[in-house]
Structure formats: structure tokens, C-alpha cells
N, C-alpha and C positions, 0 to 999 in steps of 0.2 A: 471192610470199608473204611477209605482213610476219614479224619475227622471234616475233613475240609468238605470230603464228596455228599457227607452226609447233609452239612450244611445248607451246599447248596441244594439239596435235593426239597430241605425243612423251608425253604424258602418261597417252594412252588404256589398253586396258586387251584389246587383239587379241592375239593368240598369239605373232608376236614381239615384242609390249612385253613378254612377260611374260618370255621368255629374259633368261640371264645376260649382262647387259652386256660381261662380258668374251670370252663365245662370240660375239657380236655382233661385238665390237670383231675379234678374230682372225679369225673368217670373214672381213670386209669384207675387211681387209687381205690377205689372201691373194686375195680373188676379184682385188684391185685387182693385185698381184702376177702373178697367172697374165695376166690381159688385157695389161699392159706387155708380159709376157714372148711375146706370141703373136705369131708372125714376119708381118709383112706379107704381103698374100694369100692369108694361112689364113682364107678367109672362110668354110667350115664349123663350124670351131674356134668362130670369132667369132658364127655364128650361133647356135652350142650353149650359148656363154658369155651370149647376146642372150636364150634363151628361159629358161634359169636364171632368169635378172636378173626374166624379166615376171614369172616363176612365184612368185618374192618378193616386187614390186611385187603383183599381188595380192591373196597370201597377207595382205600389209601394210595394204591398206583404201585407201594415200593416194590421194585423188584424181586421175584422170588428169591432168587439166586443171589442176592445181597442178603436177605435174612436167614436162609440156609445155612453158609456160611459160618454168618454169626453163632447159629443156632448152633451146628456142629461142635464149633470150639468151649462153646457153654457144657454142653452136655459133655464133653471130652473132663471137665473141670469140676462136674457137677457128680459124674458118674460116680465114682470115686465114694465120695461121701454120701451118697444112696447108699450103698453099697453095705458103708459101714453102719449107719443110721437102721435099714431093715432089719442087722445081725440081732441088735439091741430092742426093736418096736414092742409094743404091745402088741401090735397087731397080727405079732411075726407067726404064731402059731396059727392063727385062724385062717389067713390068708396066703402065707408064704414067704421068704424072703424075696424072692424074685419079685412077686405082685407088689410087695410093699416098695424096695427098691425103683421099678417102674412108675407107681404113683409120685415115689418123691421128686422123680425126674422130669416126669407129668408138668406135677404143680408149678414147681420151679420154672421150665419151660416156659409154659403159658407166661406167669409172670414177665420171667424176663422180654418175650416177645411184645409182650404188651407195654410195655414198659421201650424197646426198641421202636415200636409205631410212633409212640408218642412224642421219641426225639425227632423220627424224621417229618413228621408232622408239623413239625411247631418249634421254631429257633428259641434257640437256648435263650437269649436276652428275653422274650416274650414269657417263657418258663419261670423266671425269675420274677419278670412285673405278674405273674398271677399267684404267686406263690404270695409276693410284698403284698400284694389286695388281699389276698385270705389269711392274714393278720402272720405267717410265719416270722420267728424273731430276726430282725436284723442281721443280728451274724450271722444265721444258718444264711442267711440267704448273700451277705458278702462272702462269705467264706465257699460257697458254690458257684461263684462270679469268678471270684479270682484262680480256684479251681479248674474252671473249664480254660479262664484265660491261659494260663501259663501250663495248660495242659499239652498243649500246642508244643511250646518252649522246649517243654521238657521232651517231648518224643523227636523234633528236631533234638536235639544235645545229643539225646540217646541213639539216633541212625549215626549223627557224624563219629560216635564212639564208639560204635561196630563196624563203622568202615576204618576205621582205625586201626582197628583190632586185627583186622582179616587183612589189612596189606603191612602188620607191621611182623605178624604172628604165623607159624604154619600149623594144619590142625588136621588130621586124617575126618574124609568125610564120612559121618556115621557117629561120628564119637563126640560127646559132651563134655567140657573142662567144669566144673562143677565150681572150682579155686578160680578162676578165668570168670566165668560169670557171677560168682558170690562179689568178686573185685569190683568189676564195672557196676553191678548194683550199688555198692558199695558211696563208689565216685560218684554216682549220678546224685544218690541220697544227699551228699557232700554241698556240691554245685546246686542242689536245687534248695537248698537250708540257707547256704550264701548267697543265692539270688532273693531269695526272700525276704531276708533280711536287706540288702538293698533296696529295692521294691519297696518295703515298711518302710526306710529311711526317706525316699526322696518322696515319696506322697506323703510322710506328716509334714516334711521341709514344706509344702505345698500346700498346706495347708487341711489335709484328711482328719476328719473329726468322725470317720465310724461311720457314715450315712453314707448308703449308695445309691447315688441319683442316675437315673435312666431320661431320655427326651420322651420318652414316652407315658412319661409323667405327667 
């Protein structure tokens, strides 16, 4: 899901858009808390914390097949380090590597999904002013302003440098240039240090003294 689609979806107008941002932000955060804190093999725990999760998912409207998706590509990134994580557990004799593996993937999941409601739920700017109420330090919370802002920016710079790429380059389909993509990463990290730095420049010319003010103030 692109960022924009999510946006607008965080916009709607369901029963938990309507909740306080900040019961929002404190729920997730403890849901995501209690799931860390749930001992490997407690697969009942984990299923009760599993049907919470849909019962929200739901409640929420967001399409299945949007958080699918998401889901897939998480676990595709996630598996991996289960993987390596179960070789090494304590847990690995009593239970399995595989069992343990599957738990980590578990946890993780839920987290992440819960943690995905909660954007599409509630725009990012509203995220930030409850974050500023529940005393978080100022920078964290510009520094996740400006994050999201120029997060935009940056994945524009990064399509127009892949179409670049692909009509300037010829590349058999199947195959990954490893040097080809280290580069473009490379350049994007570059542009996006130098945009930064601009950015800092003409907002202190403007007078930026560190406080980030919201109308919703």
C-alpha cells in the first residue's frame, strides 16, 4: 500500500478513527508490550492476543488484502532471523527449533499488524500531537515529523531513479545486479543528506528554533 492510499484511508471517519489518539497510541503500545512480554510456547496466550488483534482489524474496516500483503512481505524479512534466533534459544531443546522459529514469527507479526491498524487508523500528524501530550521529548517527536515528511520525497527521487535505470541500462529478467543496486542506494543516501541539509538551512533562515507547532494545538 502506497503512503498516500494509506493516508487517505487514516482519514476515514469508523469508530476507531474517531477515538482519542492518545488511547489509541497507549493501547497499541501495551498490546505490543504484552505480546514481547509472552513466553515462547504460550501458544494459547498468543492465540487470545491473535483473536483481540482480528476483533480490531475488523472493528477497523482496513481491507484484508491490504494487510496481507503487508503481512507477507514482513514475514518474507522476518523469517530469516527466526530462523537464526531459534538455532541459538534456550527454548530450542524443550520445544523445537521450528516451534521456537514459528513463536518469533508469531510475536513479531502481531506486533507489527497492530502497530499497521494504528496508522491506518489515525493520521500521522494526530500521532505526533499525542505522542507531544504524553510528555515524548521534542526531538523524538520532530525528528518523526520530518521523517514521515520527506519520506514522501524520498521514494518519489527513488521511482524517478529506477526508471532511469531501466531505460538507460539493459538487465536479463531474473537476475539482480548487486553493484547496480548498492550504487543507487548509494546516490539516494547522498541526495537525501543534501536535501537535508538544505531543508535545516532555509527553516533556521526562517526563523526555526527546535519547536514543532501543530494547529491542533
Amino acid at each position: 500500500m502506497r503512503l498516500d492510499r494509506l493516508e487517505r484511508f487514516s482519514q476515514g471517519d469508523g469508530p476507531l478513527h474517531r477515538l482519542d489518539p492518545r488511547l489509541k497510541l497507549v493501547a497499541t503500545l501495551l498490546f505490543v508490550v504484552g505480546v514481547v512480554a509472552t513466553p515462547v510456547g504460550a501458544w494459547r496466550l498468543l492465540g487470545a492476543e491473535g483473536l483481540v488483534l482480528a476483533f480490531v482489524i475488523g472493528l477497523s474496516g482496513i481491507p484484508p488484502r491490504d494487510l496481507l500483503r503487508l503481512w507477507l512481505g514482513f514475514v518474507a524479512l522476518v523469517g530469516f532471523l527466526a530462523v537464526m534466533l531459534a538455532l541459538s534459544h534456550p527454548e530450542r531443546e524443550r520445544l523445537g527449533a521450528a516451534a521456537v522459529a514459528a513463536a518469533v514469527v508469531a510475536k513479531n507479526s502481531l506486533a507489527f499488524l497492530a502497530t499497521l491498524v494504528l496508522a491506518h487508523v489515525t493520521p500521522f500528524p494526530r500521532l505526533l500531537g499525542a505522542l507531544r501530550r504524553l510528555g515524548a521529548p521534542a526531538v523524538l517527536v520532530a525528528t518523526l515529523h520530518f521523517m514521515y515528511r520527506y519520506l514522501h520525497v524520498l521514494l518519489d527521487e527513488l521511482d524517478r531513479m529506477l526508471k532511469a535505470r531501466r531505460s538507460r541500462t539493459f538487465r536479463r529478467s531474473g537476475r539482480l545486479d548487486w553493484g547496480l543496486l548498492t550504487g543507487l542506494i548509494g546516490v539516494l543516501f547522498l541526495r537525501a543528506f543534501e536535501r537535508g541539509e538544505r531543508v535545516h538551512a532555509a527553516m533556521v533562515a526562517r526563523g526555526w528554533d527546535g519547536t514543532l507547532r501543530s494547529l491542533e494545538d
